[in-house]
N, C-alpha and C positions, 0 to 999 in steps of 0.2 A: 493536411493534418489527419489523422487517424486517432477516431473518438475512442474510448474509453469508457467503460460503465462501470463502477464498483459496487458491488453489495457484500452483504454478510456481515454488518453492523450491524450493533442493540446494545441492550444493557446486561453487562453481568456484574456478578458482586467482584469483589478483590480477591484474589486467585486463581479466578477464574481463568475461560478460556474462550477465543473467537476466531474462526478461519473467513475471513476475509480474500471475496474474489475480483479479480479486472479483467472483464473479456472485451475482447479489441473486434473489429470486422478489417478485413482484407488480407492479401497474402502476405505481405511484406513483414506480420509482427515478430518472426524470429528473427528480423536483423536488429528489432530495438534492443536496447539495453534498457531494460525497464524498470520504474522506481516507485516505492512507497513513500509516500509523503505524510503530515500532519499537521493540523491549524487548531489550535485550542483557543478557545474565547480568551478574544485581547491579546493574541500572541501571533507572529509570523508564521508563517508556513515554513513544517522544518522537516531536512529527509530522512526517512526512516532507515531505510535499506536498498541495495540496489541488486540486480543480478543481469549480466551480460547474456549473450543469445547460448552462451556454451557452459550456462550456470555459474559462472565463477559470480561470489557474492560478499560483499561489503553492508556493515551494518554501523548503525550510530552506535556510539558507547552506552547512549540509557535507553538498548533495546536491546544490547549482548546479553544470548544465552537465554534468552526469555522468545522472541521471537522468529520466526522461518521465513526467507521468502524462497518461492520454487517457481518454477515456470513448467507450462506443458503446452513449447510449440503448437501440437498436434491440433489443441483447441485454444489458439488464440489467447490462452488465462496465463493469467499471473496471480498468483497466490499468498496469502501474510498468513501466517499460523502466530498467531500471541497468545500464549503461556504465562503463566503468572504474573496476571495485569495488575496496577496499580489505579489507585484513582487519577494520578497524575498523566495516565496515557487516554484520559478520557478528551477527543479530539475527532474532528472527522480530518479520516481516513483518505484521502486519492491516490489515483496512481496516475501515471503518464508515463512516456518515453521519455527520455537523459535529449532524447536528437530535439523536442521539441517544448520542452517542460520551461523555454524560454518566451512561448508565445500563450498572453492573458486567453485568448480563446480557447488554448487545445485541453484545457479545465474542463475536465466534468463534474458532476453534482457532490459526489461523495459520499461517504457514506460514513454515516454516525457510530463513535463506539465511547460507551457510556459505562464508568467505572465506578462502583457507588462501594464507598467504607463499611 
């Protein structure tokens, strides 16, 4: 499994904006297909966005248009750009790989993004 660290979490007001980062270690992270996730208190974990190793990218419907995800093989990152947030997107934040977002371990910490009215 190939760990994951996300930061770039905090709190903005409603409108705001947050770039949110996942840097991976090892050579292999351009073959992930890698994914933004979210867990808001008392609710499942639900996915945000995905983007393949050749960019191509899929997003949820309550993140169209408001959200970016991008990737730069070069450094291992994967990146969420959210644009006019709501308080309702106030959730921590993960990312993982699509190959392994099936194992409870390959979870990293998270990172908090707090949306105040």
């Amino acid at each position: 499994q190939v760990p994951f660290v996300e930061s770039g979490g905090g709190l903005v007001q409603a409108g705001g904006s947050l770039r949110l980062s996942c840097a991976a270690s090892g050579s292999t992270f351009s073959i992930y297909v890698m994914a933004w996730y979210r867990q808001a208190p008392g609710k499942q974990r639900e996915l945000v966005a995905t983007i393949t190793s050749g960019g191509d990218t899929i997003y949820a419907d309550f993140v169209k248009g408001r959200f970016t995800i991008s990737r730069d093989n070069a450094k291992n990152t994967v990146y969420l750009q959210m644009n006019m947030l709501k308080p309702e997107d106030t959730a921590v934040y993960y990312c993982n790989a699509l190959q392994q977002a099936w194992s409870p371990t390959s979870w990293g910490q998270g990172t908090q993004v707090t949306v105040s009215s």
